[in-house]
ROSE-4610 file (N, C-alpha, C; in Angstrom, 1 decimal, always signed):
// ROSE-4610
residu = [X/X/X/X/X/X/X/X/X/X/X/X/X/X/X/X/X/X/X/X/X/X/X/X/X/X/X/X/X/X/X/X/X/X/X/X/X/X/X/X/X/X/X/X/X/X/X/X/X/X/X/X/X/X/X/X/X/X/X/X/X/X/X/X/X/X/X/X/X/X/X/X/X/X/X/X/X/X/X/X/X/X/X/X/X/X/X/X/X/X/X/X/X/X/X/X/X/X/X/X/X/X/X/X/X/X/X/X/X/X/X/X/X/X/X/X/X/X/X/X/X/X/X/X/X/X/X/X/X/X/X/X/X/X/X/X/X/X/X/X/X/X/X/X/X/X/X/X/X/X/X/X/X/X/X/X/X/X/X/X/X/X/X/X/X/X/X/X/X/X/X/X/X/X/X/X/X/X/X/X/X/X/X/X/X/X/X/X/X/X/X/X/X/X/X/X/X/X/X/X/X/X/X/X/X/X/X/X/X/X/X/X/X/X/X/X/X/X/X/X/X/X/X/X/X/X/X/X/X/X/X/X/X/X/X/X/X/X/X/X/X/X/X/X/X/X/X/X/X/X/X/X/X/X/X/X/X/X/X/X/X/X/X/X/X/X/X/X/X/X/X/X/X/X/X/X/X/X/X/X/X/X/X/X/X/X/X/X/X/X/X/X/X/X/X/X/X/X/X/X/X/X/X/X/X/X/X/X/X/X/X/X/X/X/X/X/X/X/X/X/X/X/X/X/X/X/X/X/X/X/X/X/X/X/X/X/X/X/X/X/X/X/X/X/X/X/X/X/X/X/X/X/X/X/X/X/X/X/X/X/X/X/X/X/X/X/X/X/X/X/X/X/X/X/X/X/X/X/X/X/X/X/X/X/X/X/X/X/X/X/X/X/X/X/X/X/X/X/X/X/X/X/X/X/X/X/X/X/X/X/X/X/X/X/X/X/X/X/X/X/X/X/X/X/X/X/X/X/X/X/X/X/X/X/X/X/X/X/X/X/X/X/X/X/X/X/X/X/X/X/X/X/X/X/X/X/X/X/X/X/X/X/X/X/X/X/X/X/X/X/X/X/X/X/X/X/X/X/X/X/X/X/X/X/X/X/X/X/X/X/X/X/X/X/X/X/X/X/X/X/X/X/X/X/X/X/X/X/X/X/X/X/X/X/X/X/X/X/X/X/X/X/X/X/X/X/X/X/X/X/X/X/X/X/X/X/X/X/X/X/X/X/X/X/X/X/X/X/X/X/X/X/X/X/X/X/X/X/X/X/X/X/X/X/X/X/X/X/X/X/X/X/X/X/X/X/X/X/X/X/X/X/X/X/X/X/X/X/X/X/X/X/X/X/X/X/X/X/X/X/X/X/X/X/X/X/X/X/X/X/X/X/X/X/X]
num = [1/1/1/2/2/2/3/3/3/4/4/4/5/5/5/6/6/6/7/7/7/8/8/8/9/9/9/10/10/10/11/11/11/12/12/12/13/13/13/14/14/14/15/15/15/16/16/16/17/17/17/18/18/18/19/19/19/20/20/20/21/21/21/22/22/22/23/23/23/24/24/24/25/25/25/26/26/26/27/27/27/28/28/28/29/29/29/30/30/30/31/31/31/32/32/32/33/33/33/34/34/34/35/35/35/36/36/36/37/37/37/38/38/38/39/39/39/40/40/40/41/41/41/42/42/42/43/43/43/44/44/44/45/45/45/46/46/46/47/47/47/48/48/48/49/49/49/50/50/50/51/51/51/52/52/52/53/53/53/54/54/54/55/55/55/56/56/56/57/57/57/58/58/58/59/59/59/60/60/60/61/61/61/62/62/62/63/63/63/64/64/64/65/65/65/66/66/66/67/67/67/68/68/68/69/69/69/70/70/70/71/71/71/72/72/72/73/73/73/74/74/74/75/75/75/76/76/76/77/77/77/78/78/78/79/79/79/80/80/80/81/81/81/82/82/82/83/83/83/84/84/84/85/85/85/86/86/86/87/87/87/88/88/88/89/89/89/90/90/90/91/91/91/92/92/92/93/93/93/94/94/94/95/95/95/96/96/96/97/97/97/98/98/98/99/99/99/100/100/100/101/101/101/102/102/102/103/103/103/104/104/104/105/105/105/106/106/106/107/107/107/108/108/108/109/109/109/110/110/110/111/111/111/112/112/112/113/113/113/114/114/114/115/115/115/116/116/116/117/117/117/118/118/118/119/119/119/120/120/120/121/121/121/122/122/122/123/123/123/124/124/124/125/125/125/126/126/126/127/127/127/128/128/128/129/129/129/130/130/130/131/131/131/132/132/132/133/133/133/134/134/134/135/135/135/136/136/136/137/137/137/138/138/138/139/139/139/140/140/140/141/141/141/142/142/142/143/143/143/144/144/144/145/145/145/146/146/146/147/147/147/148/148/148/149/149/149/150/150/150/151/151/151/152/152/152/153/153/153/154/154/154/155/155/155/156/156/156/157/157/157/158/158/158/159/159/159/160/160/160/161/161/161/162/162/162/163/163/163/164/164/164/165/165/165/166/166/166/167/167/167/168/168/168/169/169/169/170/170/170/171/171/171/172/172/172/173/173/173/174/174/174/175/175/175/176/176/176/177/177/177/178/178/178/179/179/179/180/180/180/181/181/181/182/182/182/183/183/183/184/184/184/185/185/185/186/186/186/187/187/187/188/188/188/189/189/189/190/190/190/191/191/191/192/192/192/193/193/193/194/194/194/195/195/195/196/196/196/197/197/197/198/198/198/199/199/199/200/200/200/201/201/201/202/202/202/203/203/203/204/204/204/205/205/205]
x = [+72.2/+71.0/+69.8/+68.6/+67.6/+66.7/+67.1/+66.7/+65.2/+64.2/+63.2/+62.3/+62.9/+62.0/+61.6/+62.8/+62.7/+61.8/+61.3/+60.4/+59.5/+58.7/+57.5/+57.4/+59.0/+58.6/+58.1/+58.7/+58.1/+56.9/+56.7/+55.8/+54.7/+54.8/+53.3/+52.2/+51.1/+49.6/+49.5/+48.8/+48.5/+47.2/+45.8/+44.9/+45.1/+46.2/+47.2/+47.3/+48.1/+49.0/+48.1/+47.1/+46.2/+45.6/+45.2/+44.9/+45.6/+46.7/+48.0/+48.2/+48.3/+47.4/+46.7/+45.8/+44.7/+45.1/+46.0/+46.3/+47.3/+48.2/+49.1/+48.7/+47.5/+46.5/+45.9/+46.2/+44.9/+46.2/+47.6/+48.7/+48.3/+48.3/+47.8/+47.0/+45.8/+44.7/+45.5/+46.6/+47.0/+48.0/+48.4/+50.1/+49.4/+48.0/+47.5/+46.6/+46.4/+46.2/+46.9/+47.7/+49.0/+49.7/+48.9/+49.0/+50.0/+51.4/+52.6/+53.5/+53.1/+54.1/+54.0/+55.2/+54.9/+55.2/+54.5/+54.4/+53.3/+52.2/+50.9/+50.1/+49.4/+48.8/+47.0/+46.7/+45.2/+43.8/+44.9/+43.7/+43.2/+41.6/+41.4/+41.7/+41.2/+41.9/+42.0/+41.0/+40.7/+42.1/+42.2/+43.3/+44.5/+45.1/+46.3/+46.6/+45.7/+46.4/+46.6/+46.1/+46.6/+48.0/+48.6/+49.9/+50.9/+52.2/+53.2/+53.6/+53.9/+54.4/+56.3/+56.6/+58.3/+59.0/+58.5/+59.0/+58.7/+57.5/+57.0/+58.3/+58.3/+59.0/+58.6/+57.6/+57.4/+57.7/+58.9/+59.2/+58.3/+57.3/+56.5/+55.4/+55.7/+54.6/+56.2/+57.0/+58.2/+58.1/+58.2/+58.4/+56.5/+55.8/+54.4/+54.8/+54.8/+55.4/+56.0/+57.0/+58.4/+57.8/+57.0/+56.5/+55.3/+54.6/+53.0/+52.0/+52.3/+51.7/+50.9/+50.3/+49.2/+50.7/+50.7/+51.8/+53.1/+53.5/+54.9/+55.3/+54.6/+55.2/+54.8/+54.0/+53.6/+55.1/+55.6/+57.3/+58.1/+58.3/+59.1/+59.1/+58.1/+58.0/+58.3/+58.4/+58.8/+60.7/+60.5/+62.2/+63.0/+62.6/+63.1/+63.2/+62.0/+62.0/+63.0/+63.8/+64.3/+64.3/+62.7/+62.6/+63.3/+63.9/+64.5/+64.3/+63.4/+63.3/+61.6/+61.6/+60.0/+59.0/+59.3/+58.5/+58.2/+58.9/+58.8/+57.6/+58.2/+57.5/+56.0/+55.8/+54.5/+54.0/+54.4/+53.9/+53.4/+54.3/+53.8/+52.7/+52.8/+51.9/+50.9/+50.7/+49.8/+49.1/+49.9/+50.0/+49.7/+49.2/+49.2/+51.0/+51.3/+52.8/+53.0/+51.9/+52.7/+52.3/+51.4/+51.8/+52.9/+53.5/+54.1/+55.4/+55.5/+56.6/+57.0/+56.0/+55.8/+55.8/+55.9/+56.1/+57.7/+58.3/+59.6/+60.3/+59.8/+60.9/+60.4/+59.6/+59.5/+60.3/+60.7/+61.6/+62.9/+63.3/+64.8/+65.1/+64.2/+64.1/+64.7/+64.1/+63.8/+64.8/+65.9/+67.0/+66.7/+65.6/+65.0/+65.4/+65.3/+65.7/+66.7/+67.8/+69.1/+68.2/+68.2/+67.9/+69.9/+69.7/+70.9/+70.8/+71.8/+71.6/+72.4/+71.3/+71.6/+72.8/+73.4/+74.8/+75.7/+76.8/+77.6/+77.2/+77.1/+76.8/+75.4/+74.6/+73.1/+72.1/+70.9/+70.1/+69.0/+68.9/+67.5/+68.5/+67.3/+67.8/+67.1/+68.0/+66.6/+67.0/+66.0/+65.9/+66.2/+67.3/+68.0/+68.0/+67.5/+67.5/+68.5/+69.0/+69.9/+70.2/+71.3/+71.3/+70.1/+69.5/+68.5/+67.2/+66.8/+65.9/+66.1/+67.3/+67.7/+67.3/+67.2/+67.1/+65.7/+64.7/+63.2/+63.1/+63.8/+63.8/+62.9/+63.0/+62.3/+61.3/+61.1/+59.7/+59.0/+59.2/+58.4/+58.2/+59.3/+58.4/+57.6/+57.7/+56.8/+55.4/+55.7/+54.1/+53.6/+54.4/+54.0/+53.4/+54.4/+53.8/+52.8/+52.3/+50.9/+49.8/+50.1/+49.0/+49.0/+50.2/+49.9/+49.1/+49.3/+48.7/+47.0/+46.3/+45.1/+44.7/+44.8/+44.2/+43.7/+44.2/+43.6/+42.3/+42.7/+41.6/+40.6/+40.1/+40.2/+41.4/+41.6/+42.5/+44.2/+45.4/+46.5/+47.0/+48.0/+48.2/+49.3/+49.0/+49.5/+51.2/+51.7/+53.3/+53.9/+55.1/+55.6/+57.2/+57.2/+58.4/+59.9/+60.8/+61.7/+63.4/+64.3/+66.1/+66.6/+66.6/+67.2/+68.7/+68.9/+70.5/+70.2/+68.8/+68.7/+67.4/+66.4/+65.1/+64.4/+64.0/+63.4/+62.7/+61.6/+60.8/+61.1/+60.7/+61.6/+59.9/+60.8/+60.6/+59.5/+58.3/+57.6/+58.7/+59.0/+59.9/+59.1/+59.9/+59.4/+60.4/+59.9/+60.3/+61.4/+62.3/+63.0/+63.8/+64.0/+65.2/+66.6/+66.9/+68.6/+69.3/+68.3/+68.8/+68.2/+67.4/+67.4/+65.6/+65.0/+63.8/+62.4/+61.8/+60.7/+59.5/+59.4/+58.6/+57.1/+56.2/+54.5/+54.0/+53.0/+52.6/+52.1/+52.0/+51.9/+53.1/+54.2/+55.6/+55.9/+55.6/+56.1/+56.1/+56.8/+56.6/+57.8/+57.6/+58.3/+58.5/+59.8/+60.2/+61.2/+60.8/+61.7/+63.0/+63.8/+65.5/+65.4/+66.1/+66.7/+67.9/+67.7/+68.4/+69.9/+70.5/+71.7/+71.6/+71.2/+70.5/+69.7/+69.3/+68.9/+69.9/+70.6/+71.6/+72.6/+73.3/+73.9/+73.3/+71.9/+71.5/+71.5/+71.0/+71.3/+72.3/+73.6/+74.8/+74.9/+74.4/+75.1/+74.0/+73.4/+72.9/+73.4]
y = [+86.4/+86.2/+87.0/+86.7/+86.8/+88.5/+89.6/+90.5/+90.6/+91.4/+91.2/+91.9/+92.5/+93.1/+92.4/+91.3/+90.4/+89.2/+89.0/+87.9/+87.7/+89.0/+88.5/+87.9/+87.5/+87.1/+85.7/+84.7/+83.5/+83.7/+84.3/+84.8/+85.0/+86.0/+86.3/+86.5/+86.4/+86.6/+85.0/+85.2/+84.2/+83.2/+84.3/+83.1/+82.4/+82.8/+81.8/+80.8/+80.6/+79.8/+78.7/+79.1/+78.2/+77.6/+78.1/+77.5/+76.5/+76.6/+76.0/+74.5/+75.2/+73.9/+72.9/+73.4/+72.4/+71.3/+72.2/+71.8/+69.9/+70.4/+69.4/+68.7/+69.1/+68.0/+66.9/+67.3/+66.4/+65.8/+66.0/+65.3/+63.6/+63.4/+62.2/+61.1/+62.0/+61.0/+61.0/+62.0/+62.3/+60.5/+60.9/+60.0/+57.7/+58.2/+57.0/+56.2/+57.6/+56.7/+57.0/+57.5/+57.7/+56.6/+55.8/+54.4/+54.0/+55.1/+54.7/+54.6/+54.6/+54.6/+53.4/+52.5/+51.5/+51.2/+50.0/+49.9/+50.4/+51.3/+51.7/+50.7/+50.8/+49.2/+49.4/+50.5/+50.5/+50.4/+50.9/+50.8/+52.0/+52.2/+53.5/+54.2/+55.1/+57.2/+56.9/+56.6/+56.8/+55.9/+54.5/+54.0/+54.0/+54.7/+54.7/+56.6/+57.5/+58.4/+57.8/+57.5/+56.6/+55.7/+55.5/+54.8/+55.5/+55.2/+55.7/+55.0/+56.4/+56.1/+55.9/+55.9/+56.3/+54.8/+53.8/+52.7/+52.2/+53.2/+53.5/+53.0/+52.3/+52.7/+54.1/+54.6/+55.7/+56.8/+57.5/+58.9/+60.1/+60.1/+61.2/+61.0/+59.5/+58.8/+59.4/+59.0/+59.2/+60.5/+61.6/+62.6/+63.3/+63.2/+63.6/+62.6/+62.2/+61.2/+62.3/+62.9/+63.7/+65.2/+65.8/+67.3/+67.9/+66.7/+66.4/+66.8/+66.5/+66.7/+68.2/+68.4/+69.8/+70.5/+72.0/+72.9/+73.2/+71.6/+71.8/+72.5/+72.4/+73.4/+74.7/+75.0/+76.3/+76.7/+76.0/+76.0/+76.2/+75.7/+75.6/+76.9/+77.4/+78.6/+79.8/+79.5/+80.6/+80.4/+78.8/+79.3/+79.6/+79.4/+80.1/+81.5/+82.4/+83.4/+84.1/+83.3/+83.8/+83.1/+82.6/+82.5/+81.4/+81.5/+80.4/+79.9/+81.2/+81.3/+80.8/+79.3/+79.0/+79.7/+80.8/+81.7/+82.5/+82.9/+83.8/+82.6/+81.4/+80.4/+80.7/+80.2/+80.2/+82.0/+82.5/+83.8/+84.5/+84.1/+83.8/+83.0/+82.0/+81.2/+81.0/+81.4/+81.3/+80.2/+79.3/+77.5/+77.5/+76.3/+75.8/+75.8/+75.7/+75.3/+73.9/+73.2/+71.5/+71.1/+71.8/+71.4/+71.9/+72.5/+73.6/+72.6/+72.3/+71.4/+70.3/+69.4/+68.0/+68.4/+69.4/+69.7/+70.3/+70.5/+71.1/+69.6/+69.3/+68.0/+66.9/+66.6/+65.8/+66.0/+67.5/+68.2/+67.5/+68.0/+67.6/+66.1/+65.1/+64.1/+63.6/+63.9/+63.8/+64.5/+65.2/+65.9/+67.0/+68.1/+68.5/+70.2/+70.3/+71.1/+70.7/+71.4/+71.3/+72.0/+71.4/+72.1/+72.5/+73.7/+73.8/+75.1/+75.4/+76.4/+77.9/+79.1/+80.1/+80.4/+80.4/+80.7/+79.5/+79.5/+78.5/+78.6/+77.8/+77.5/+77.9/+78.5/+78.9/+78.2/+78.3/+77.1/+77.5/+78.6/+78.5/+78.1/+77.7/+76.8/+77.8/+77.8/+77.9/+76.7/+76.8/+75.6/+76.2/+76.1/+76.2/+75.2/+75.7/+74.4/+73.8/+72.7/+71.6/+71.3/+71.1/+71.3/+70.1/+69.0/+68.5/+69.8/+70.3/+71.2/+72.1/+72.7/+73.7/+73.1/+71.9/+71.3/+71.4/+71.7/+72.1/+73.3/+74.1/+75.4/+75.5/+74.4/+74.8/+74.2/+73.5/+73.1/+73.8/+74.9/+76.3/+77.0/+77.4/+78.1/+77.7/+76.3/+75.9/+75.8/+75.6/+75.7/+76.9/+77.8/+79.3/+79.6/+79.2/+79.7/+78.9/+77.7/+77.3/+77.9/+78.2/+79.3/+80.3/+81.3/+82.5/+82.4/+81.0/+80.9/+80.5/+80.4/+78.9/+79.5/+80.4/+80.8/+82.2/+82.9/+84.4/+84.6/+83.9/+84.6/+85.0/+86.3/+86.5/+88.1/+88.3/+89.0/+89.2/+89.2/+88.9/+88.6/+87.8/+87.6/+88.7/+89.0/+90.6/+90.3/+89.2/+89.2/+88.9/+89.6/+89.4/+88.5/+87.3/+86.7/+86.9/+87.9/+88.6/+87.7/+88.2/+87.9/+88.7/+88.6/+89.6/+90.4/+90.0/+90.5/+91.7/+91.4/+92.3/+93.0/+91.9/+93.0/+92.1/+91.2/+90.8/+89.8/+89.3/+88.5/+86.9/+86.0/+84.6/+84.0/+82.8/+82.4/+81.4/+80.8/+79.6/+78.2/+78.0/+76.5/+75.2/+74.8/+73.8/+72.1/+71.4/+70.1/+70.1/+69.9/+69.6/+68.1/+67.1/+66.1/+66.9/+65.4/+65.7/+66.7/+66.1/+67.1/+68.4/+69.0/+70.2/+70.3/+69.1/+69.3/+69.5/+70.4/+70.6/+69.7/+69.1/+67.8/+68.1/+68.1/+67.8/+66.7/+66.8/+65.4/+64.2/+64.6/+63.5/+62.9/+63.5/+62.9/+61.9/+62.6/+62.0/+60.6/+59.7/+58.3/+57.8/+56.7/+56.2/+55.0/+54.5/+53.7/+52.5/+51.6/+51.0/+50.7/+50.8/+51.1/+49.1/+49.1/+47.4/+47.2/+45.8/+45.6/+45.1/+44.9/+44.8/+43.0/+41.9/+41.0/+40.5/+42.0/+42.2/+42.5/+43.3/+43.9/+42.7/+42.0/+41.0/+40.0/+40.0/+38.7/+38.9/+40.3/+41.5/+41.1/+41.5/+41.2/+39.9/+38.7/+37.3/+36.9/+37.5/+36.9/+37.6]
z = [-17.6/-16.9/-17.5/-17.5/-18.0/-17.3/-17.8/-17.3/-17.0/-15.7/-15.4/-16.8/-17.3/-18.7/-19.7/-19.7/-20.8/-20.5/-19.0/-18.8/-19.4/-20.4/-20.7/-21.4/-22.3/-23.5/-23.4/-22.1/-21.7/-20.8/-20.0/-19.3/-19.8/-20.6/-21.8/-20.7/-21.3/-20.5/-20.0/-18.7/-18.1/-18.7/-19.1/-19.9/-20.9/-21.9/-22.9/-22.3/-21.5/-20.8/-20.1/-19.6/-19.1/-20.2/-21.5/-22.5/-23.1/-23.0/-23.9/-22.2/-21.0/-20.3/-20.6/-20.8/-21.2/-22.1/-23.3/-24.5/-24.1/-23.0/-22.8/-22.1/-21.3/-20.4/-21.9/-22.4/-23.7/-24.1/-24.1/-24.5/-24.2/-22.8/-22.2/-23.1/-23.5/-24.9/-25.5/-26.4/-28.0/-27.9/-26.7/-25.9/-26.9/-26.1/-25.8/-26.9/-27.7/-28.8/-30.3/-30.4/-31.1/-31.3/-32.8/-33.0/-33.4/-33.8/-34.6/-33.4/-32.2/-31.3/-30.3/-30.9/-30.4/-28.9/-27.8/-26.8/-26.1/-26.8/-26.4/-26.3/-24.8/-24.9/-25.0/-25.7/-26.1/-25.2/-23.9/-23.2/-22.5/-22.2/-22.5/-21.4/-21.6/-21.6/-19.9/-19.4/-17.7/-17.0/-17.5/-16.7/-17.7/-19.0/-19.4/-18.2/-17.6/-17.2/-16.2/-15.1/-14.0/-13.8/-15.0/-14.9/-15.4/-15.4/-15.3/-16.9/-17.5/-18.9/-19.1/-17.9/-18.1/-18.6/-18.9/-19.3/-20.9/-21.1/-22.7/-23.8/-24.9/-25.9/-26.9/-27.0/-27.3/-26.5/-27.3/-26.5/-26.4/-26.8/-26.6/-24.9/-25.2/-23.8/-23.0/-22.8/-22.0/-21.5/-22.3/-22.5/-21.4/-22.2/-21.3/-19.7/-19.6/-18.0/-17.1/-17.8/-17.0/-17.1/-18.3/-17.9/-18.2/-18.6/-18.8/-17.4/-16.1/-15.0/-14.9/-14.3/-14.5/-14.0/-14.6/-14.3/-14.3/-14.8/-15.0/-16.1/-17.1/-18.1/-17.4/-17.2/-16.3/-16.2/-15.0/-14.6/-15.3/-15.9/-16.9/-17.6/-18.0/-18.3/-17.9/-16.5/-15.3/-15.8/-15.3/-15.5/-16.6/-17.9/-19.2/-19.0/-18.5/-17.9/-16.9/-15.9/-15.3/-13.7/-13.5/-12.3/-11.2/-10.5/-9.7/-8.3/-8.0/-6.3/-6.1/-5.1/-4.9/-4.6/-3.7/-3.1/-4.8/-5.8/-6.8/-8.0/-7.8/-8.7/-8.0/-6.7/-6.2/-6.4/-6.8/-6.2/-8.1/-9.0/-10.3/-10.8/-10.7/-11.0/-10.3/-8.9/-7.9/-7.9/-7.7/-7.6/-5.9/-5.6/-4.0/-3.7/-2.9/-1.9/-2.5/-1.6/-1.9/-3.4/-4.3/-5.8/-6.1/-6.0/-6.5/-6.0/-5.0/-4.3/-4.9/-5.1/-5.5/-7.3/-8.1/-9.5/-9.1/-9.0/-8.3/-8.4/-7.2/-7.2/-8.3/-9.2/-10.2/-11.0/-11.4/-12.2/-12.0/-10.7/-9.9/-10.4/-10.4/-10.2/-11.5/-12.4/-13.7/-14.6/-13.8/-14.2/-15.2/-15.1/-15.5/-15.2/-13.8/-13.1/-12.2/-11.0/-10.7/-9.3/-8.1/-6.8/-6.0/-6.2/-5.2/-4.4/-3.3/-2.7/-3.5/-2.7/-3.9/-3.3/-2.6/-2.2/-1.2/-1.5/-0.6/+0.9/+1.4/+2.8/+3.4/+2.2/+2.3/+3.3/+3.7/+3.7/+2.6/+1.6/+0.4/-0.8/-1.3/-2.7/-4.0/-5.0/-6.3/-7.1/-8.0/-9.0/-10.4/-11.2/-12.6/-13.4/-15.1/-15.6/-15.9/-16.1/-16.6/-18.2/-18.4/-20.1/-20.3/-19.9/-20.3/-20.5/-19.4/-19.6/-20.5/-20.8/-21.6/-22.9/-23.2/-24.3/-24.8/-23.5/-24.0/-25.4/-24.7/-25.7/-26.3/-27.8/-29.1/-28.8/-28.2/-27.2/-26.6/-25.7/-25.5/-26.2/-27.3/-28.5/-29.4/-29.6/-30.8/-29.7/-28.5/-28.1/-28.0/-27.3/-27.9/-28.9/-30.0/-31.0/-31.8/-31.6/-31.6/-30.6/-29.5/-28.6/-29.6/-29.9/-30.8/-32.6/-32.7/-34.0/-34.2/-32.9/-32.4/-31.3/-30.1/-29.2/-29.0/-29.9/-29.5/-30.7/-31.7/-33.1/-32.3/-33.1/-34.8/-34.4/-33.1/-32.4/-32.6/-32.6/-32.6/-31.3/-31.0/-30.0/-29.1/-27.7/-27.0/-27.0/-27.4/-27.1/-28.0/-28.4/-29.8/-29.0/-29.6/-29.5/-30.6/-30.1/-30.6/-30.6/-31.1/-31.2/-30.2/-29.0/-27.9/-28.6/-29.7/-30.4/-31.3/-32.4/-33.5/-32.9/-32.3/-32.5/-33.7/-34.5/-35.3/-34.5/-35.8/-35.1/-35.1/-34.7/-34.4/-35.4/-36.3/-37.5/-36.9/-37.7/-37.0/-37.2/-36.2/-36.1/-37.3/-37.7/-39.4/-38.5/-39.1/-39.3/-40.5/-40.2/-41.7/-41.5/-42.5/-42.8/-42.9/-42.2/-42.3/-43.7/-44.3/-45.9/-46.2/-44.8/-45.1/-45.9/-46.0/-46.9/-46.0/-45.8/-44.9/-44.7/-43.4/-43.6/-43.3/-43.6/-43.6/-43.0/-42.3/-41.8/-42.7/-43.9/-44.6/-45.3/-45.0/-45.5/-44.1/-43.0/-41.8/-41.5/-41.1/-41.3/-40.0/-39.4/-38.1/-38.5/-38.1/-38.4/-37.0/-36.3/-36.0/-36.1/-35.1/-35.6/-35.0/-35.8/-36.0/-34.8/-34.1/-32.7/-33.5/-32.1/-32.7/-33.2/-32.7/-33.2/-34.7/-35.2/-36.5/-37.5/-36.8/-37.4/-38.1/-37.0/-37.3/-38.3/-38.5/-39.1/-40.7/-40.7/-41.7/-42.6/-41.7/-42.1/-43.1/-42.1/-42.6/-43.6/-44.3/-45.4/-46.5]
């Protein structure tokens, strides 16, 4: 378990955080006109946020749908941290109750987070992440560490993100191919995976 000392390391300063907000609030435009991803249907900024992206063939539209909403990463943040208890979420983040509620159960929903009670035959619950959520991981730190590289200049940023084992510092996360070769956004390239229909036709020629 996640000792109260070690929270800060997800926790960090709050006006970061609201920065790096903003940042995923703008995910929505990035979502909508992010031309290599197919199933975006080009229509503008005001009514593509209005709808529901969860049927998107683009997993990034998928993906902003399920933790895109104002504060959920907020959450999320809390709970890499440690936090599980709502009264501790609202009292962190100093969220309203029913946002805070209705971002809670999106999570749940979305298998994101795990609502159960904190002891057998309880009536309070906390919320723990799920190996889906666990799967964010390198997802909070690479946002991290784009806040720490983009939001404090010409300053350093006040929290150093460490190896709880040795004490060193944690490396900037890279893109690399299967083979190990570091990818740039001008290597980067998307490609359609072929149905199984293709596949077969593939075959017979």
């Amino acid at each position: 378990m996640t000792s109260h000392s070690d929270r800060h390391i997800f926790a960090g300063i709050l006006p970061v955080e609201r920065r790096l907000q903003e940042f995923v609030a703008s995910l929505s435009v990035i979502a909508s006109g992010f031309n290599s991803c197919p199933g975006d249907t080009g229509e503008g900024d005001q009514s593509m946020q209005r709808k529901s992206w969860a049927s998107e063939e683009c997993p990034m539209a998928r993906s902003v749908d399920v933790i895109g909403d104002w504060g959920s990463l907020m959450i999320l943040r809390q709970a890499f941290g440690g936090t599980t208890r709502f009264d501790d979420f609202q009292k962190e983040l100093e969220i309203s109750r029913n946002l805070l509620t209705a971002r809670l159960k999106k999570l749940v929903v979305c298998g994101i987070l795990e609502r159960r009670p904190i002891a057998e035959e309880a009536r309070r619950h906390e919320y723990v992440l799920t190996e889906m959520g666990e799967d964010l991981f390198a997802t909070i730190i690479a946002l991290r560490q784009w806040g720490d590289r983009w939001l404090f200049r010409p300053d350093p940023p006040p929290i150093r993100m460490l190896d709880g084992i040795d004490g060193s510092e944690l490396e900037p996360i890279k893109v690399r191919s299967s083979r190990g070769r570091e990818i740039k956004l001008a290597d980067f390239r998307l490609r359609r995976r072929a149905t199984g229909k293709q596949k077969a036709r593939a075959d017979n020629l």
